[in-house]
C-alpha positions in Angstrom: 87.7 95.9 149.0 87.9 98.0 152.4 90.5 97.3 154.2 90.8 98.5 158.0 93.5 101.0 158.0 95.6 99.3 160.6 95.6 96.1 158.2 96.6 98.4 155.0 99.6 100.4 156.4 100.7 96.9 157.9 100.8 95.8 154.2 102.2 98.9 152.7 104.5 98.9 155.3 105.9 95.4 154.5 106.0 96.4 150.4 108.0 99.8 151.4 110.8 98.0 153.1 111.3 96.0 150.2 113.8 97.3 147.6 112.4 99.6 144.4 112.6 96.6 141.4 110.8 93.7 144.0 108.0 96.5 144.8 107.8 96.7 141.2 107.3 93.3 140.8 104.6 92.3 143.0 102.7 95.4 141.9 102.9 94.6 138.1 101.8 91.1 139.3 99.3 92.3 140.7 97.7 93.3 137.8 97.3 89.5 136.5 95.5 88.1 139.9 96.1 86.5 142.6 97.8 83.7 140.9 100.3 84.3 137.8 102.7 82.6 136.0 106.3 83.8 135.8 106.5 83.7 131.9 103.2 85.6 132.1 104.7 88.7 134.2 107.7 88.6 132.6 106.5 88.4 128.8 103.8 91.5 129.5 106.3 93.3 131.0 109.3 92.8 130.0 111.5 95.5 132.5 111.1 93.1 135.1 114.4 91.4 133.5 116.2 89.8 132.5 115.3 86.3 133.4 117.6 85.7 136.3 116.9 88.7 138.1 113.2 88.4 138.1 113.7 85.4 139.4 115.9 86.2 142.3 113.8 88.8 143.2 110.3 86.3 142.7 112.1 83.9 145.4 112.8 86.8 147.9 109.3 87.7 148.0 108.7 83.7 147.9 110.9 83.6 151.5 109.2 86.3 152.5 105.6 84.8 152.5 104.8 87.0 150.0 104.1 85.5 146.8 105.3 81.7 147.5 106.1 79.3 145.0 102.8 77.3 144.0 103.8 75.3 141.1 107.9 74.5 140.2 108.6 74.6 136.8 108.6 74.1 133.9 105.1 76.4 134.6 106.2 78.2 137.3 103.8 79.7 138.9 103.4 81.8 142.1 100.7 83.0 144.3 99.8 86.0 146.7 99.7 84.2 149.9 97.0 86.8 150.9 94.5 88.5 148.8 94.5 91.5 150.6 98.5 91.5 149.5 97.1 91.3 146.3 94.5 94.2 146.7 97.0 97.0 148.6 99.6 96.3 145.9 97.2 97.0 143.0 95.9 99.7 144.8 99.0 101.5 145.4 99.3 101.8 141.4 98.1 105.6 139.9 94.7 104.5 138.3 96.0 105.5 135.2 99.3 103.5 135.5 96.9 100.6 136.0 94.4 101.2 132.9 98.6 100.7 130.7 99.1 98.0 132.3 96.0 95.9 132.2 96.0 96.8 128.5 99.3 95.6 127.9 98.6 91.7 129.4 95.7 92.1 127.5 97.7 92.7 124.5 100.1 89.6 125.2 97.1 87.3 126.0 96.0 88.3 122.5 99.5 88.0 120.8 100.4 84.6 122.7 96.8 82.8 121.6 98.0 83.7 118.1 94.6 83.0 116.1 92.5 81.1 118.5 92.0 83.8 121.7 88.6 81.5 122.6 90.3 80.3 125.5 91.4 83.5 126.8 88.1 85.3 126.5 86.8 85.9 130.0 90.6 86.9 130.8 90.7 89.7 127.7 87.0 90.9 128.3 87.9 91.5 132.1 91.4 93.3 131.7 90.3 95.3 128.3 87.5 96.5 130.3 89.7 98.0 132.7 91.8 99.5 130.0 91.0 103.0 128.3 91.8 100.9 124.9 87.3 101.2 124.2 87.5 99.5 120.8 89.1 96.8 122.9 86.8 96.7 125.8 83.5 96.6 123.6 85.1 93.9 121.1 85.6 91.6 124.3 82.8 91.9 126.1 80.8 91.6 123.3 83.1 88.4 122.2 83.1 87.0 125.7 79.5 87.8 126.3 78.7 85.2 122.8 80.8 82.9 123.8 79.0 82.4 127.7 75.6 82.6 126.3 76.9 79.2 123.5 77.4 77.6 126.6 74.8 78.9 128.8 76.9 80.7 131.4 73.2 82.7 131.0 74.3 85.4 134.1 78.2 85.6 132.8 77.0 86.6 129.5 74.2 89.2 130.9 76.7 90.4 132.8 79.2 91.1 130.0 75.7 92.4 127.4 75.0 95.1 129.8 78.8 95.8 131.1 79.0 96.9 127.4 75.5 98.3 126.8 76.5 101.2 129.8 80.1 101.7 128.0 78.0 102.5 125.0 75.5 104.7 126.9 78.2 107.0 127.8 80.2 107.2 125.0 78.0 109.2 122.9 75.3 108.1 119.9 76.9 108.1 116.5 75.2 105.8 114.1 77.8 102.9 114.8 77.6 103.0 118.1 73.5 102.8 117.9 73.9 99.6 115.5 76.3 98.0 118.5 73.6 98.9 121.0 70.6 97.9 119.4 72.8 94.4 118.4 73.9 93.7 122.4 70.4 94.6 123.8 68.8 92.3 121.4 71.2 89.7 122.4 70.4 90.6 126.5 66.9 90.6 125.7 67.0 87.1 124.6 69.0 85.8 127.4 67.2 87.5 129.8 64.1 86.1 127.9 65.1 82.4 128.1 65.9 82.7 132.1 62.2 84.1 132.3 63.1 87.6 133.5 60.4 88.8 131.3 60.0 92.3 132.6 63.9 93.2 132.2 64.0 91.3 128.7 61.1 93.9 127.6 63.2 96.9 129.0 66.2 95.4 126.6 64.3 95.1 123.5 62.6 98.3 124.3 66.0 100.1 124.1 67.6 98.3 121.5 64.2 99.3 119.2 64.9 103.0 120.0 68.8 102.4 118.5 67.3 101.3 115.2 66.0 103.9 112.4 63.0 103.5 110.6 64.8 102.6 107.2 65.1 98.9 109.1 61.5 97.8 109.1 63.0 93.5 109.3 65.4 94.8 112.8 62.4 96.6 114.1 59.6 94.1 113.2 61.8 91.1 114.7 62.5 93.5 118.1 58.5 94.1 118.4 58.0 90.7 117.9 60.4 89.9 120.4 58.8 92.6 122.8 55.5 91.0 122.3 56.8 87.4 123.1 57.8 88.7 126.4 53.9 90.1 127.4 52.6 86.6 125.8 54.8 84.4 128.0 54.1 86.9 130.9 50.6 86.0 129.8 49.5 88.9 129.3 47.3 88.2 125.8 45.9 90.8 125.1 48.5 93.4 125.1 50.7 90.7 122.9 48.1 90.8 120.3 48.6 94.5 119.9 52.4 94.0 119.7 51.7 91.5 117.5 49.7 93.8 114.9 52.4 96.4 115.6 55.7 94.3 114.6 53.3 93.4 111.3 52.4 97.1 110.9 56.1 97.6 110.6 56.8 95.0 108.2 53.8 96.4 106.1 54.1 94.6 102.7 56.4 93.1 101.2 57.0 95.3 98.2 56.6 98.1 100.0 59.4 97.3 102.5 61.4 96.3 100.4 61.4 99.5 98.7 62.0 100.7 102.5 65.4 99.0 102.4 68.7 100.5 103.6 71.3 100.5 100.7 73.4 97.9 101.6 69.9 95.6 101.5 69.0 96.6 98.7 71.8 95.8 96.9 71.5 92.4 97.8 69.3 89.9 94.7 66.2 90.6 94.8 65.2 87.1 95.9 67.4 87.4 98.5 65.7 90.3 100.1 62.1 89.1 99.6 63.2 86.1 101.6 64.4 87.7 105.1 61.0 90.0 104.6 59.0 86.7 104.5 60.9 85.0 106.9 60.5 87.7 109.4 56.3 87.6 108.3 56.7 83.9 108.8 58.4 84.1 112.2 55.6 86.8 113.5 52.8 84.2 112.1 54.4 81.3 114.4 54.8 83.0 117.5 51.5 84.0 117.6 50.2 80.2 116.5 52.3 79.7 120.0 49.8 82.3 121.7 47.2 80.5 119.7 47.8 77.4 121.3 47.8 78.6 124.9 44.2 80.3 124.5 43.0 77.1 122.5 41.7 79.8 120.0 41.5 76.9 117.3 39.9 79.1 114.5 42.8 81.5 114.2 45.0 78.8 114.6 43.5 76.7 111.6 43.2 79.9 109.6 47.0 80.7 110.6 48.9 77.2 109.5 46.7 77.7 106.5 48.1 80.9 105.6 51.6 80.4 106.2 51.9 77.2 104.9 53.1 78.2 101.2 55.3 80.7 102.5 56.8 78.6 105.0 57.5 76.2 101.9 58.5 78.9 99.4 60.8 81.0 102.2 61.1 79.5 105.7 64.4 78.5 107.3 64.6 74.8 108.7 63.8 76.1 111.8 60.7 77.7 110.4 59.9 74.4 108.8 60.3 72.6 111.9 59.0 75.4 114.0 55.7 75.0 112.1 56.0 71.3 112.3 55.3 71.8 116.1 52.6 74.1 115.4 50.6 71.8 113.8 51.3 69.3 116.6 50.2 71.9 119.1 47.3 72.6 116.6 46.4 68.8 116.6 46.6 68.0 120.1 43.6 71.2 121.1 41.8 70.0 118.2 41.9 66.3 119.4 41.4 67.6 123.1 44.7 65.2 123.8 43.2 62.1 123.6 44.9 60.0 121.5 46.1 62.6 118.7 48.1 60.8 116.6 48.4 63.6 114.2 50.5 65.2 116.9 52.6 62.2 117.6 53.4 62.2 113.8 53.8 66.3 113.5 56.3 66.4 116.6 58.2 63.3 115.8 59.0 65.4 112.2 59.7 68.9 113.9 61.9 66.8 116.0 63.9 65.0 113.4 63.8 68.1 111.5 66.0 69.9 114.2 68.0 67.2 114.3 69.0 66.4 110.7 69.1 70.6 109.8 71.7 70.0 113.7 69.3 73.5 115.1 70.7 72.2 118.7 68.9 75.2 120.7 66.0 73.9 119.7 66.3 70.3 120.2 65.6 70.5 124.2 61.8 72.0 123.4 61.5 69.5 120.3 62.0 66.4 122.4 59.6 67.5 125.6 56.9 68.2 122.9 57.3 64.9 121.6 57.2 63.6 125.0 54.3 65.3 125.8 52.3 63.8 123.1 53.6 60.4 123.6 52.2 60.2 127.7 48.7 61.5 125.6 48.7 58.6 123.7 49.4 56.4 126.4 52.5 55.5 126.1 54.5 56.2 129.2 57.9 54.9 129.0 59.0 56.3 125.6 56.8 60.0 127.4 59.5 59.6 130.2 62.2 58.5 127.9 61.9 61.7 126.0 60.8 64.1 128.8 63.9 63.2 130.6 66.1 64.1 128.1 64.8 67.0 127.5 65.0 68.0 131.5 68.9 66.5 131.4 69.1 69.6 128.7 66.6 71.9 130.2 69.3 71.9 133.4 72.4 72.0 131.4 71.4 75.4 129.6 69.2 77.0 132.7 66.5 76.8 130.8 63.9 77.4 133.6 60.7 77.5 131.6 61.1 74.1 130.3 62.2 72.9 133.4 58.9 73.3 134.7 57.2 72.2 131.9 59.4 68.7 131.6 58.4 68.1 135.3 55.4 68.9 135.4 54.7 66.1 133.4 57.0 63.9 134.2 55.1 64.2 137.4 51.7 63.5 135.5 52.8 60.4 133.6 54.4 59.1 137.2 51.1 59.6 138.7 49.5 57.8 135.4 51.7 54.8 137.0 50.4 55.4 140.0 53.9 55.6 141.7 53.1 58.0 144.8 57.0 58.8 146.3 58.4 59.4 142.7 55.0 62.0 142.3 55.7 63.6 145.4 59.6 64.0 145.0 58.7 65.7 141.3 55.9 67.9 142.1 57.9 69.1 145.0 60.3 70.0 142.3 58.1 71.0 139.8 57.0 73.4 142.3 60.2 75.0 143.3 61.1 75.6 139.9 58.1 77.1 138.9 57.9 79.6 141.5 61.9 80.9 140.7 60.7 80.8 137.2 57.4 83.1 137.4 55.2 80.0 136.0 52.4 80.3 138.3 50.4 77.7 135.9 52.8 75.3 137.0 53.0 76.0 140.3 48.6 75.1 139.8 49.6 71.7 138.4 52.3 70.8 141.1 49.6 71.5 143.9 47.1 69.6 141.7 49.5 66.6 141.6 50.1 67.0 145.7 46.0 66.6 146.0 46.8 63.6 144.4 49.4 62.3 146.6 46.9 63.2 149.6 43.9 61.6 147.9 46.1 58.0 147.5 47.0 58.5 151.2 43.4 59.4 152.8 44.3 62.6 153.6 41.4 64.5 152.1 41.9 67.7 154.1 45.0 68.0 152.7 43.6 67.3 149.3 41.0 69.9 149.0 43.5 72.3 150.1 45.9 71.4 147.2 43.2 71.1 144.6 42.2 74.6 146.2 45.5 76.0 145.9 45.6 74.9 142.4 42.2 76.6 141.0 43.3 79.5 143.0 46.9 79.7 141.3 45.1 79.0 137.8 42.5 81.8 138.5 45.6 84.4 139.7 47.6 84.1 136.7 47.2 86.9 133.9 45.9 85.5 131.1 45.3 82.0 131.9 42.1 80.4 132.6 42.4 77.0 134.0 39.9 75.4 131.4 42.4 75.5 128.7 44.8 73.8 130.6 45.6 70.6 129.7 46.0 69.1 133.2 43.0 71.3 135.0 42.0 67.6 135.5 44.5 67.1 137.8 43.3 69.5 140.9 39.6 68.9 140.0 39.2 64.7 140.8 40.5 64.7 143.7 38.4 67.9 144.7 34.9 65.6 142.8 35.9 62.7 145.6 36.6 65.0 148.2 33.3 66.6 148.0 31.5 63.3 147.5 32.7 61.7 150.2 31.9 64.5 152.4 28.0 64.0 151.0 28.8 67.8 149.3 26.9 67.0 146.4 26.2 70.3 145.0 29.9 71.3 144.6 30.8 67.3 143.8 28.4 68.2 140.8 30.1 71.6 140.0 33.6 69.9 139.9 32.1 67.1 137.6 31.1 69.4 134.8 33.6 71.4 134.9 35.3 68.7 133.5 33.0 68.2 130.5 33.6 71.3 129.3 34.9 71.7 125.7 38.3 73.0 126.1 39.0 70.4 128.3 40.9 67.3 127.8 38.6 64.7 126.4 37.9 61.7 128.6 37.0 58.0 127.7 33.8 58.3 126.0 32.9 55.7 128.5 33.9 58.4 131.3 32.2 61.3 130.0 28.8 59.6 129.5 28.9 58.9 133.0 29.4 62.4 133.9 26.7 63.7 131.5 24.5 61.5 133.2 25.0 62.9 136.8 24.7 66.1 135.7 21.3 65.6 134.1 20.5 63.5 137.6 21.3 66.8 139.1 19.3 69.2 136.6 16.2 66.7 137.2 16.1 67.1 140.7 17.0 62.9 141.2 19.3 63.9 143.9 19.0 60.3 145.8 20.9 58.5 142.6 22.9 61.7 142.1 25.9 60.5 144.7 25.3 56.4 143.6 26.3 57.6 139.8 29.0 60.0 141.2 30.7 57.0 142.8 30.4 54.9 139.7 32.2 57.9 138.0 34.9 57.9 140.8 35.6 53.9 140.4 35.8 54.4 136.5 38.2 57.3 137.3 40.5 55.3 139.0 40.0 52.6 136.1 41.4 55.1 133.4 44.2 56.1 136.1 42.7 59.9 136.6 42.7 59.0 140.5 
């Protein structure tokens, strides 16, 4: 911090005056922070005795307004009364005089934490790093980075991944120090990943990729992987789909990669080795059944479930098997068009209790909105909000941003199913905010669709063609995404159909109308659809006078099946 120089030489002034052992003092507490306990100063540096006399000259600086008591004993602690005490004391200490010294409470945080240093993490990461002990300084960050990313402290441990990744950058590139780097960026990549910075996730695998030799085909297939997760949830397809081909290019064969194996690998059984190859082919196979999924390409997906099936049995992790459990209910729910696919109820409800029983917690959150999801499709509202809100409660508590807007987005859905109007406007207000932080303009679409609604219920039909405008327009923009394979496209496009009717627009009310008909849409009541098949022959024929009659008709049995 920049002090104004009047403010500093006040300071220094006030620490010069005092005599040679108390200046000592507050300048080897200042090392610890602001706040530090007296058997803290005196057990890292023990010259400061003995006992008595530290303590005579703690309460001089105490009646000084210096460092004043803040808790008696038996912890007796003290505090800088002013920061900036804090700061000009640490600052009048030769850089190298404090490097020792933050080292050495390092070292007696260690030795006093005995075998458990979990709770001292954070503290050990922060004064290692500003030791010149580098085995140290990497072995913290790296430990203190894990240990925020377990509990989500997702900018803590990004911070801590790349502090570490730029020690490593300019200390040189022997082969362990490439293993490190290409371990922590794969670790930032995911974080960064999972809080939707796609873009600087990339950059991390990217790096970590270039850190790994050739003679590791399973490392550099799962970073490529990873790489080409990042374009697909960018939405960018088609440039995942050559990633894709590329991570299974590295993997090649099986035999053949095995034979590829580093020595220590291939030292392992046989079986053993053949199983992380497969599991890695496995893992490649399900993310693109993911991409699958979003592009409702249903004849790859078929063909993939098909041909990973007996692997997945023979070699696949729990997580796999559960993984593949809700890529089957995914697979279910575009075959079914989401009307009541009970094969995806079933399929999700297993991949859930799957995660549960094999305790895969990470993957819990995603489990029980998928579940949730499929329940609101088969009608059933109260167990879909049930479950959606539990997996937005843990969505929250990990920053998990991406589901966040997929939890309420359709918690905003099956509210509007109910037809209650405030608690639809207070979550697609939210559902909004989040998606825009989060880069999801998709769901940004669906919370303007759902505000179309909200002005439909109140009469407000200007405002309604603008939302359902907003959300076509939104759907359109994003890379990759068409709004027909969007489960909720449904959700801009009534409110636009009544709109447009009521204005006597029947040209674009007919547009609207089969748009919904189309076959990667969601299926409607057979009942429903008939309808609209038969104003859009009306139309085609040239009937225009019963063309707005049947279009009402449509718009009553709309509201019937609670799509208006």
């Amino acid at each position: 911090m920049d002090l104004p120089t009047s403010l500093q030489s006040l300071i220094l002034s006030r620490i010069d005056q005092l005599v040679a052992r108390q200046q000592l003092s507050l300048k080897v507490a200042s090392i610890i922070g602001r706040l530090f306990r007296f058997d803290h100063l005196l057990g890292y540096y023990p010259d400061l005795g003995p006992t008595e006399t530290l303590r005579s000259d703690l309460d001089i600086l105490a009646s000084l307004d210096l460092t004043p008591l803040e808790t008696p004993e038996p912890e007796l602690t003290y505090l800088f009364r002013h920061i900036i005490t804090q700061e000009v004391a640490y600052e009048t200490l030769p850089t190298a005089t404090r490097a020792y010294l933050h080292e050495l409470y390092a070292f007696f945080l260690e030795e006093r934490a005995g075998g458990d240093v979990s709770p001292y993490l954070d503290l050990l990461a922060y004064h290692y790093d500003r030791s010149e002990n580098l085995p140290k300084k990497l072995e913290y960050l790296h430990r203190a980075a894990d240990a925020a990313a377990v509990r989500f402290s997702n900018e803590d441990a990004i911070r801590y991944y790349q502090r570490a990744l730029s020690i490593l950058d300019n200390k040189g590139h022997q082969e362990s120090d490439l293993a490190l780097a290409a371990v922590l960026g794969e670790k930032l990549g995911d974080i960064l990943h999972f809080v939707t910075r796609y873009e600087e996730a990339r950059t991390a695998f990217q790096t970590a990729l270039k850190c790994l030799p050739a003679a590791h085909p399973i490392g550099r297939a799962q970073l490529t992987w990873k790489i080409a997760n990042t374009w697909r949830d960018d939405h960018d397809f088609e440039t995942s789909l050559k990633v894709y081909s590329e991570a299974l290019h590295i993997l090649g064969d099986v035999d053949q990669t095995m034979a590829r194996l580093p020595r220590s690998d291939a030292s392992e059984a046989e079986g053993e080795s053949s199983a992380a190859i497969w599991q890695c082919w496995i893992q490649i196979q399900l993310e693109m059944l993911s991409m699958y999924y979003w592009l409702a390409w249903l004849p790859q997906s078929e063909e993939t479930c098909q041909k990973i099936q007996p692997v997945i049995e023979q070699y696949g992790t729990p997580t796999q098997r559960a993984s593949f459990f809700r890529a089957l209910g995914g697979h279910s729910l575009r075959r079914d068009r989401y009307y009541l696919s009970n094969d995806a109820i079933v399929t999700y409800r297993a991949a859930l209790e799957a995660y549960q029983q094999a305790g895969i917690h990470e993957n819990i959150p995603a489990a029980l909105f998928q579940y949730g999801f499929a329940l609101m499709f088969v009608g059933e509202l109260d167990l879909a909000e049930q479950e959606l809100a539990s997996a937005l409660l843990l969505a929250e508590q990990r920053g998990d941003l991406s589901l966040q807007a997929r939890c309420l987005t359709y918690l905003t859905i099956q509210y509007r199913q109910k037809r209650q109007v405030d608690k639809v406007e207070a979550y697609a207000g939210r559902s909004l905010s989040v998606a825009i932080v989060a880069h999801m303009p998709e769901y940004a679409g669906a919370a303007r669709a759902n505000q179309a609604w909200i002005a439909w219920r109140r009469g407000d039909y200007r405002a309604a063609s603008e939302s359902g405008l907003a959300a076509l327009s939104l759907w359109g923009q994003s890379p990759g995404i068409q709004a027909v394979v969007t489960p909720y496209y449904w959700t801009a496009v009534w409110p636009l159909v009544g709109v447009e009717l009521l204005d006597n627009h029947l040209s674009e009310a007919v547009k609207y109308a089969r748009s919904l008909l189309e076959p990667n849409q969601a299926r409607m009541p057979d009942e429903l659809a008939a309808m609209l098949g038969e104003a859009s022959a009306a139309w085609d024929a040239g009937h225009l006078e019963i063309v707005g009659e049947i279009l009402s008709r449509v718009m009553a049995l709309a509201e019937k099946y609670r799509y208006m």
